[in-house]
Backbone as a printed PyTorch tensor [residue, N CA C, xyz], in Angstrom:
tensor([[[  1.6110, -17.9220,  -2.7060],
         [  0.3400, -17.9720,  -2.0070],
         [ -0.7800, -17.7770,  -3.0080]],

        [[ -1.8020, -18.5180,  -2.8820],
         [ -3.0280, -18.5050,  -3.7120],
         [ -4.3020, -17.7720,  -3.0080]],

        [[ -4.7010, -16.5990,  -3.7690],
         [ -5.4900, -15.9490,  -3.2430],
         [ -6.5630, -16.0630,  -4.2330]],

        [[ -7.9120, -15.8830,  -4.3200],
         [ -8.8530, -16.1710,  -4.7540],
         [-10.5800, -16.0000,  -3.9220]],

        [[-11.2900, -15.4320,  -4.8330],
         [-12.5630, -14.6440,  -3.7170],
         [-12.2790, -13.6770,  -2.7090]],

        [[-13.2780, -13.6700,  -1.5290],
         [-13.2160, -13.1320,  -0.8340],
         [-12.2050, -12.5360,   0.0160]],

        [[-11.6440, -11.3080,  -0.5150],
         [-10.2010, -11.1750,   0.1050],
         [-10.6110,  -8.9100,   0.8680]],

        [[ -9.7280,  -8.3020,   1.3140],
         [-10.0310,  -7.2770,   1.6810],
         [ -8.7160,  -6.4680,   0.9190]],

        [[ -8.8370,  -5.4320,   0.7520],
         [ -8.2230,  -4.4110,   0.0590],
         [ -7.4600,  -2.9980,   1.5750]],

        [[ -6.7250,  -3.0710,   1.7830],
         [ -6.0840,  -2.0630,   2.7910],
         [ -5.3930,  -1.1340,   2.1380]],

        [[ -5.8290,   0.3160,   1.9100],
         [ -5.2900,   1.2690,   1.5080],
         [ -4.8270,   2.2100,   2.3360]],

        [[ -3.7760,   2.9210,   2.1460],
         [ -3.0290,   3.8000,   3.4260],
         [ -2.2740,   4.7910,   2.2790]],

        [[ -2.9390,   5.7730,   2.9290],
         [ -2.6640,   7.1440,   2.1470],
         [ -2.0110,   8.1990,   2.9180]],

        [[ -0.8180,   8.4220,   2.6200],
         [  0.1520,   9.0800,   3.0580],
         [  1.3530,  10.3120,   2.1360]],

        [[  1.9910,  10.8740,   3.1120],
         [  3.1040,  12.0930,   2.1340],
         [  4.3780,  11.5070,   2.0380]],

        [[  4.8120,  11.2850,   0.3220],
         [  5.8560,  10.5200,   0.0500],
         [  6.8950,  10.9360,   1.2810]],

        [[  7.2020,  12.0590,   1.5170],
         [  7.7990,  12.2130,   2.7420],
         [  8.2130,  11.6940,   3.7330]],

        [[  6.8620,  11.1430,   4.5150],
         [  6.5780,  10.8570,   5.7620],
         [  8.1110,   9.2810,   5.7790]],

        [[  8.3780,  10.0870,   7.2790],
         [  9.3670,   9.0750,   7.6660],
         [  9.1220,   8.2150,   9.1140]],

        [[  9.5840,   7.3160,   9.2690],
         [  9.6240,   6.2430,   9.8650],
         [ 10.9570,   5.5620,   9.9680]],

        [[ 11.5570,   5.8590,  11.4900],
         [ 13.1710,   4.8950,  11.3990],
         [ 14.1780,   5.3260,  10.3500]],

        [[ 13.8650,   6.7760,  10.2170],
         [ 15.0950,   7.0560,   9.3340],
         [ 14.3630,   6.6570,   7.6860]],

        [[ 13.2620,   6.1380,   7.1700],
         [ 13.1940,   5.6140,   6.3030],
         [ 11.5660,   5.6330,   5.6420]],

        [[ 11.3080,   5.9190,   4.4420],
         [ 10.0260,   6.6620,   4.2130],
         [  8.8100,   5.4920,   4.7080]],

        [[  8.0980,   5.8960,   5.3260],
         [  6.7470,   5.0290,   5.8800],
         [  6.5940,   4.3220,   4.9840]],

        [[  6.0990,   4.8020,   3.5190],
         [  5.8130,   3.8560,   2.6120],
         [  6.7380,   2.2690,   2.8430]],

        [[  7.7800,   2.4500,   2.5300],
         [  8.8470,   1.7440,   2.5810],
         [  8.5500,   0.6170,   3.6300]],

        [[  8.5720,   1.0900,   4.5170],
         [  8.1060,   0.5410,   5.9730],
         [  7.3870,  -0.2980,   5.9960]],

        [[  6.1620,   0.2310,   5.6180],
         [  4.7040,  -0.4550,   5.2670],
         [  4.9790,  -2.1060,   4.6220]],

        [[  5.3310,  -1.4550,   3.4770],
         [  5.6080,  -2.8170,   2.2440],
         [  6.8580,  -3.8750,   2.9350]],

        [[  7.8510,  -3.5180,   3.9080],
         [  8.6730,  -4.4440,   4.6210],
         [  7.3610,  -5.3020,   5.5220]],

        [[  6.8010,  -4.4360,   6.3340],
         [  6.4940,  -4.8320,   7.6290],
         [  5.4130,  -6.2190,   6.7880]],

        [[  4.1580,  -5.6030,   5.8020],
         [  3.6830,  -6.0040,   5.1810],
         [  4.2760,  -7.6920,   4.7380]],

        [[  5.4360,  -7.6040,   3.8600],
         [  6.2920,  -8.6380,   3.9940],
         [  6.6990, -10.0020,   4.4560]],

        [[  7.3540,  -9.1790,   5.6600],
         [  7.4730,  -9.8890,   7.0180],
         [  6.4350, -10.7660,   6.9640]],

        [[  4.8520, -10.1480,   7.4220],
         [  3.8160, -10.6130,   7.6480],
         [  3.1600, -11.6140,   7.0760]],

        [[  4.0630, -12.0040,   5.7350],
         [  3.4190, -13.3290,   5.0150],
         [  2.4290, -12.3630,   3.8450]],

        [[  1.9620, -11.4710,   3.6780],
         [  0.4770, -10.9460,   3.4350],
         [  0.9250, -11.1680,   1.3960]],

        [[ -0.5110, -11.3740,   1.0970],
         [  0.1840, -11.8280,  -0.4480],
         [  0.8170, -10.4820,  -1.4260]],

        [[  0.4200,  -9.2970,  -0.7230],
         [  1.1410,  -8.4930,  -1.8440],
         [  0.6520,  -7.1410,  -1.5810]],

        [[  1.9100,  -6.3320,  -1.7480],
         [  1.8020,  -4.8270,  -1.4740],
         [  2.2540,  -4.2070,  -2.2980]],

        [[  2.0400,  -3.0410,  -2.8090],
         [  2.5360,  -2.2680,  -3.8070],
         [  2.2100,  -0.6560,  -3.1860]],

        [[  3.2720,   0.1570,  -3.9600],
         [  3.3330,   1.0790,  -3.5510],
         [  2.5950,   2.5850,  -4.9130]],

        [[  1.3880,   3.2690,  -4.3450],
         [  1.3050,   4.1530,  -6.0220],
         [  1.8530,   5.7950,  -5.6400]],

        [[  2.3580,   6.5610,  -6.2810],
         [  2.8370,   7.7730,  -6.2710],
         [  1.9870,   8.2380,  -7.2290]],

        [[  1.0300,   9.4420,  -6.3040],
         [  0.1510,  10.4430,  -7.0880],
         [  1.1310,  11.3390,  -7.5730]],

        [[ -0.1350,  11.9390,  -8.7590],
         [  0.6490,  13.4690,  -9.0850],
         [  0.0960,  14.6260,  -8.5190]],

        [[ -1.0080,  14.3770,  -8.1720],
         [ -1.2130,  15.8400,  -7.2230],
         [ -2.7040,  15.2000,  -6.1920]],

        [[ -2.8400,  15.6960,  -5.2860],
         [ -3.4380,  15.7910,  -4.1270],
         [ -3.7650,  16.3610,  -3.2420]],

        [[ -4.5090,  16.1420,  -2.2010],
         [ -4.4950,  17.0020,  -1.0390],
         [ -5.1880,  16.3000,  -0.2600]],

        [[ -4.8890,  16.4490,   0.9570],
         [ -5.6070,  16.0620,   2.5160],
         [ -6.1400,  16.7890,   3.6050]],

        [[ -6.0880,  16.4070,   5.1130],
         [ -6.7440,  17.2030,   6.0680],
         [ -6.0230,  18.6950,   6.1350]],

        [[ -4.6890,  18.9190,   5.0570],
         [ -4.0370,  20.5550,   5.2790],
         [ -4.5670,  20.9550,   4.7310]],

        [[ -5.1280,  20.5750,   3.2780],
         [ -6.2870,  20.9640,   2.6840],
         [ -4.8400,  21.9370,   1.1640]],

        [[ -3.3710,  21.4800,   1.7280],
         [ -2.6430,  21.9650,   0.7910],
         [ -2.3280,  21.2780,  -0.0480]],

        [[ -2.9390,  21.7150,  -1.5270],
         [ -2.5360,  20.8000,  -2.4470],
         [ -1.1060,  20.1450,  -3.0690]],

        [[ -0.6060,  19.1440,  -3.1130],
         [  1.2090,  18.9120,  -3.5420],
         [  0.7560,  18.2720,  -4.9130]],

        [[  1.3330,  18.8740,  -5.7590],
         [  1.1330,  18.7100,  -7.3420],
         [  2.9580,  18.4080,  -7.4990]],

        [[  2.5370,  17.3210,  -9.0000],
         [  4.2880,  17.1300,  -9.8110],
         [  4.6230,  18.1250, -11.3320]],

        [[  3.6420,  19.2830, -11.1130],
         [  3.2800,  20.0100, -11.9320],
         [  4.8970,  20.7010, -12.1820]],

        [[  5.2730,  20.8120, -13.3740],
         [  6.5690,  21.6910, -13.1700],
         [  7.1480,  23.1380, -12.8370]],

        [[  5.8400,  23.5960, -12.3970],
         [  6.0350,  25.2670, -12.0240],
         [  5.6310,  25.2480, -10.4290]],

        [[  5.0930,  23.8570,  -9.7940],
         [  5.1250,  24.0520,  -8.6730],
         [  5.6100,  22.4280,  -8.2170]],

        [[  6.8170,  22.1830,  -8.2710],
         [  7.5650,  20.9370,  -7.9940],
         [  7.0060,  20.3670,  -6.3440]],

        [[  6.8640,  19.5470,  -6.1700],
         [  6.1630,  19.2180,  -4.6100],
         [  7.4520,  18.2070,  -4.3430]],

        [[  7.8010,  18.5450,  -3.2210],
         [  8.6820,  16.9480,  -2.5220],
         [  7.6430,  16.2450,  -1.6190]],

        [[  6.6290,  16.4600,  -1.6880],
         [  5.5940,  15.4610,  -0.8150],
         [  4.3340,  14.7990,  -1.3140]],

        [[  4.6000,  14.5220,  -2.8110],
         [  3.5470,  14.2420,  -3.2140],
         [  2.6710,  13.0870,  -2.5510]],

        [[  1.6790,  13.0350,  -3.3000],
         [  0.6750,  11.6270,  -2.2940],
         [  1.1640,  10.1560,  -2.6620]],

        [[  1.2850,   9.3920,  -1.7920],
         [  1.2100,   7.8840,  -2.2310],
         [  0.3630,   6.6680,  -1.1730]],

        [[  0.2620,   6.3680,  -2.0200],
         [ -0.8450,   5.1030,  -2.0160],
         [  0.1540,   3.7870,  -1.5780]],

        [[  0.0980,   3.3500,  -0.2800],
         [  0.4450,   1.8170,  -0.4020],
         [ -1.1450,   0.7980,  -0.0790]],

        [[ -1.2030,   0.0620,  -1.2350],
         [ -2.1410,  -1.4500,  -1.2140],
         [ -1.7200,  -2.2800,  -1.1340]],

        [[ -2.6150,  -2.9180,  -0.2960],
         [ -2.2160,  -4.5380,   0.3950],
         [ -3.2530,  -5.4340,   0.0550]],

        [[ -3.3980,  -5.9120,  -0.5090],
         [ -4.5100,  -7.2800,  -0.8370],
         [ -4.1270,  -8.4300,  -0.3890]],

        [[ -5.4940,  -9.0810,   0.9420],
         [ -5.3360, -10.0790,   1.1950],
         [ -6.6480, -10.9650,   2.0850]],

        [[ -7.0210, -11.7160,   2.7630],
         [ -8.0750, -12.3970,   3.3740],
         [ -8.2640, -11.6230,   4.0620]],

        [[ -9.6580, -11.3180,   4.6640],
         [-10.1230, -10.6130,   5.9150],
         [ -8.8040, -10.7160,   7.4060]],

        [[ -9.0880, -11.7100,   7.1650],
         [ -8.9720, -12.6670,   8.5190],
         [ -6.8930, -11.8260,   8.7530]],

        [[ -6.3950, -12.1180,   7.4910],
         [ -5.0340, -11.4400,   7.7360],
         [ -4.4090, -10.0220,   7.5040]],

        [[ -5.5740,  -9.2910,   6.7970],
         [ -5.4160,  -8.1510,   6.7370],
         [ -5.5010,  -7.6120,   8.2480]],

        [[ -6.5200,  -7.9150,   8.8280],
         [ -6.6320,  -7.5340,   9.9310],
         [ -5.6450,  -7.4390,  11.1600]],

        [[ -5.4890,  -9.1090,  11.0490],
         [ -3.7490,  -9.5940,  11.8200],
         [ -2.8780,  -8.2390,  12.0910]],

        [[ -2.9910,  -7.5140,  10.8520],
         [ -1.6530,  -7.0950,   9.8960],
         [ -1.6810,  -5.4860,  10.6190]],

        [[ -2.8350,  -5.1980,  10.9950],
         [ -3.7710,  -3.7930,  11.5390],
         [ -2.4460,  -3.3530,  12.5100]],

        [[ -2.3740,  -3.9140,  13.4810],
         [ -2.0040,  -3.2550,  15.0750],
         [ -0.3360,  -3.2640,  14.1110]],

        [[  0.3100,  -3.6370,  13.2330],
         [  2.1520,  -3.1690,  12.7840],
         [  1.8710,  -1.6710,  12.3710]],

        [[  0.9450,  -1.1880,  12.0660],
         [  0.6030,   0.1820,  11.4510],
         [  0.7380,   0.9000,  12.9110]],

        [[  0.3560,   0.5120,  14.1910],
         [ -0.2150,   1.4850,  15.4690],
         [  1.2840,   2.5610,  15.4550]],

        [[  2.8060,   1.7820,  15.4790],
         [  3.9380,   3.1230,  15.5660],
         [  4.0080,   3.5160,  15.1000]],

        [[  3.3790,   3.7670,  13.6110],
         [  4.1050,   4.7270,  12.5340],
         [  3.3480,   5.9050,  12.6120]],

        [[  2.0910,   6.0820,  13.2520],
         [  1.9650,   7.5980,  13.2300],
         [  1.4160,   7.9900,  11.7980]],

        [[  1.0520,   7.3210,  10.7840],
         [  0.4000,   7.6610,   9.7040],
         [ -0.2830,   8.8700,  10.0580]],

        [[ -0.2100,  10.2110,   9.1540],
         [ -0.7290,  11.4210,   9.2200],
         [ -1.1330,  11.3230,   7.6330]],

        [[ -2.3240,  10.1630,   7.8260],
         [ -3.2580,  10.2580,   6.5830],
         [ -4.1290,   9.3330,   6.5170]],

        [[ -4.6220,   8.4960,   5.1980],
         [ -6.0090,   8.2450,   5.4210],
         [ -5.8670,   6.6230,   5.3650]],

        [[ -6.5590,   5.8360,   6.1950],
         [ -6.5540,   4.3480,   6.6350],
         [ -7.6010,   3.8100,   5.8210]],

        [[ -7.9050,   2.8800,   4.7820],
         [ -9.0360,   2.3980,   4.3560],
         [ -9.0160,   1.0980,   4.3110]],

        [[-10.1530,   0.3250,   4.4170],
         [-10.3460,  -1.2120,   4.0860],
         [-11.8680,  -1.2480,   3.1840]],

        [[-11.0260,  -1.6800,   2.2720],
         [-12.6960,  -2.6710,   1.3170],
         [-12.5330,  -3.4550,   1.3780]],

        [[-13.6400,  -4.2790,   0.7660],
         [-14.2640,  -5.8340,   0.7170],
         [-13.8050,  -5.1760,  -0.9930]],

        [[-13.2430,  -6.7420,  -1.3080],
         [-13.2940,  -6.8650,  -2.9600],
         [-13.5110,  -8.5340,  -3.4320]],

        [[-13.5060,  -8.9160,  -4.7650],
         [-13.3620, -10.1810,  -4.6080],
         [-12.2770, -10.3740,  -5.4250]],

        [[-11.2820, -11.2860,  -5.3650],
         [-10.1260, -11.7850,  -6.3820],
         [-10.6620, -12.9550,  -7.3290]],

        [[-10.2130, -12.1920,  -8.7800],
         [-11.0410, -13.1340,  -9.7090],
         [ -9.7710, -13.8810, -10.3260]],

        [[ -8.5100, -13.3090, -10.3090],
         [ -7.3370, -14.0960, -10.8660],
         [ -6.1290, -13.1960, -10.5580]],

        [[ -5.2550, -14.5650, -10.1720],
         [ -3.7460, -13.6980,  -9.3340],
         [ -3.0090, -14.8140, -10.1270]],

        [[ -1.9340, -13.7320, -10.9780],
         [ -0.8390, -14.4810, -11.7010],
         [  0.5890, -13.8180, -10.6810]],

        [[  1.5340, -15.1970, -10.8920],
         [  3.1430, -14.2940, -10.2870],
         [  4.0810, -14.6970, -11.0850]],

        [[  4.9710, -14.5490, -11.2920],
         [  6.0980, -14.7140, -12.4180],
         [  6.7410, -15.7070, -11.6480]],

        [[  7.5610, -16.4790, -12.8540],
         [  8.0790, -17.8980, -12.0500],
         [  9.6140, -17.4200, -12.3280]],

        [[ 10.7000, -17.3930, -11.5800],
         [ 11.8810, -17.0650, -12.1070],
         [ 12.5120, -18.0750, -13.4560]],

        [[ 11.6970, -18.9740, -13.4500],
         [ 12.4040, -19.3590, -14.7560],
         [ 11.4080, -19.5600, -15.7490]],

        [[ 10.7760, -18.7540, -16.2010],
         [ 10.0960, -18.4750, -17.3750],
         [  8.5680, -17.3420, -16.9240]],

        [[  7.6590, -17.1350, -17.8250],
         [  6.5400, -16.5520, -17.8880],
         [  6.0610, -16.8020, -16.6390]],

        [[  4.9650, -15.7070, -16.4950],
         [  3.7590, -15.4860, -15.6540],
         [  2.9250, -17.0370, -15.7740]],

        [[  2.7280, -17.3710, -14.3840],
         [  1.9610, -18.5970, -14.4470],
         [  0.6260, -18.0980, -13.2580]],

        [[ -0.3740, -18.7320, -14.0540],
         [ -1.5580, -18.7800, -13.1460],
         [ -1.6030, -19.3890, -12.2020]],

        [[ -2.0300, -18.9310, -11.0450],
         [ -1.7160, -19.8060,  -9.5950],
         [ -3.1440, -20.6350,  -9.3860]],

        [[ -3.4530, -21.5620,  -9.4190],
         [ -4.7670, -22.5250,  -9.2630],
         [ -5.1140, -21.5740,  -8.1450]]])
């Protein structure tokens, strides 16, 4: 898929923890995401954080956290990010929902048989 300009940014901030179906939300996200056609999700694992508990979870080694923060991003058109909104309503996310406006200036994907190629 060729993405280019005007596209929206969906960030969903959550505790590596958090489960869904037996299976960590994150996880979830980036399937459902998937499914959905949407051009691309990735998943980021903070090292320390905090939210509405206001308790900080650090990967600090004197205070080991099993819940640190992570970040799943989704970049894609207004029009399908949105689509994409109401697969989030079961999971119960107990964290923070964001959408920006960004613009896409260049999206490369790897071709299985050789180098990164620029997608027109």
């Amino acid at each position: 898929m060729t993405l280019r300009g005007a596209a929206i940014r969906l960030t969903i901030m959550l505790g590596e923890s958090d489960q869904t179906h037996h299976r960590p939300t994150y996880t979830e996200i980036v399937h459902r995401a998937h499914r959905a056609g949407l051009a691309g999700a990735s998943v980021f694992r903070g090292i320390e954080g905090f939210g509405t508990s206001k308790h900080v979870h650090t990967a600090r080694l004197l205070s080991l956290s099993e819940d640190l923060p992570v970040a799943v991003v989704i970049v894609d058109t207004d029009e399908r990010i949105r689509a994409f909104l109401p697969e989030l309503d079961d999971l119960e996310i107990e964290g923070l929902v964001t959408l920006e406006p960004l613009e896409v200036i260049g999206c490369a994907g790897r071709n299985p048989a050789g180098p990164a190629q620029d997608h027109p």
